[in-house]
C-alpha positions in Angstrom: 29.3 -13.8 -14.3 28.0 -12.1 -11.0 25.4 -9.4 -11.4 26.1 -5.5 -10.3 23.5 -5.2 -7.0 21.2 -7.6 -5.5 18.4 -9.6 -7.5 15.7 -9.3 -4.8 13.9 -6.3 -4.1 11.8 -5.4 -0.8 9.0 -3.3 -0.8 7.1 -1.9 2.0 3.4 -1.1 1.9 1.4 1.8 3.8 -2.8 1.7 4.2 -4.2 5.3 4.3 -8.1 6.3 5.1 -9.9 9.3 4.1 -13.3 9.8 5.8 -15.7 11.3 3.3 -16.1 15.2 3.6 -12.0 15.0 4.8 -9.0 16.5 2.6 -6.3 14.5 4.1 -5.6 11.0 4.0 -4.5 9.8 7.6 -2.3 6.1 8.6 -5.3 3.3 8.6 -3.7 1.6 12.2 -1.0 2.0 13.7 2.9 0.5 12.8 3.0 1.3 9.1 4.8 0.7 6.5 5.1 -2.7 6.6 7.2 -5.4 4.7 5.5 -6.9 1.6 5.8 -10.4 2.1 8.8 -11.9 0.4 6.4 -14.6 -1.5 5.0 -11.8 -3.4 7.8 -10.4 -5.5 9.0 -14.4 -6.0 5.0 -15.2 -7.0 3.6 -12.1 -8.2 3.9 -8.6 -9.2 3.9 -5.7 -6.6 1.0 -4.1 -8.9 -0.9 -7.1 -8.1 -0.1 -7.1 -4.0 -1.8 -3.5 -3.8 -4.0 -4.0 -5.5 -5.4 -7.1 -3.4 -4.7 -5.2 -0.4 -6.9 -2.9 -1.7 -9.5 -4.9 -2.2 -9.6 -6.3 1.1 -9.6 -3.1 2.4 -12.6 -2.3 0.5 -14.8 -5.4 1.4 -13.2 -4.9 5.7 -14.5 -1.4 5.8 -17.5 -1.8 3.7 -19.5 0.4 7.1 -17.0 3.3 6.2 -17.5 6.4 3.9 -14.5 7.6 2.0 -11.2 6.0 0.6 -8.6 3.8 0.7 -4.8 4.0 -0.7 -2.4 1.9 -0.7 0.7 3.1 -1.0 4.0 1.0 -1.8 7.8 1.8 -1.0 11.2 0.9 -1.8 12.6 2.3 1.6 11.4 0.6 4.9 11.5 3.7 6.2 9.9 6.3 4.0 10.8 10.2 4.5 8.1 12.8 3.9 8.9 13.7 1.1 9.3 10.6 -0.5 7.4 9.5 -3.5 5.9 5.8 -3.5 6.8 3.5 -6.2 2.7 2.4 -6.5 -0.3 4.0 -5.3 -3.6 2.3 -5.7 -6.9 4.5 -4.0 -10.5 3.4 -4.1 -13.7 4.4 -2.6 -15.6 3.0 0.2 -18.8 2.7 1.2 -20.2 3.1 -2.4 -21.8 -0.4 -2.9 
C-alpha cells in the first residue's frame, strides 16, 4: 500500500547573532539557510540538530557578548513572514 506524500522530510537551518545591548537578531555569515544534513533526520531528531548547532555556536563565539538562535525550516527558502518549525536561542559570552 503506497503512502499519500513523501516519507523524507528536509529541513533547512538559519544561525542568527545578537550583539549584547542590540534589539535585532542579524544572519551569523553569509549564505543562509542551509540544508540539514540528510543523516540527521535518518539518525536523529531535528530537536537534537539545533540544538548541537547551538552548542557549537556557543563554545565558537565564546569572545562574543550576546546570543545565538538557531532557527529551523521546512522551506529552503523561507519568506519573511514565515514562522520556523524550531527555534533554539542561548547566550554568549556568559561563562
Amino acid at each position: 500500500m503506497a503512502k499519500d506524500g513523501p516519507y523524507w522530510q528536509s529541513y533547512w537551518y538559519d544561525l542568527r547573532f545578537r550583539r549584547e545591548g542590540t534589539s535585532s537578531f542579524e544572519p551569523l555569515g553569509p549564505g543562509g539557510p542551509w540544508q540539514v544534513p540528510h543523516e540527521w533526520p535518518a539518525s536523529a531528531s531535528v530537536d537534537e540538530f539545533a540544538d548541537r548547532m547551538l552548542a557549537e555556536c556557543v563554545d565558537e563565539l565564546s569572545d562574543l557578548r550576546g546570543e545565538c538562535r538557531v532557527l529551523v525550516y521546512t522551506e529552503a527558502t523561507p519568506g519573511p513572514d514565515t514562522e520556523p518549525l524550531l527555534m533554539r536561542t542561548a547566550g554568549l559570552g556568559r561563562r
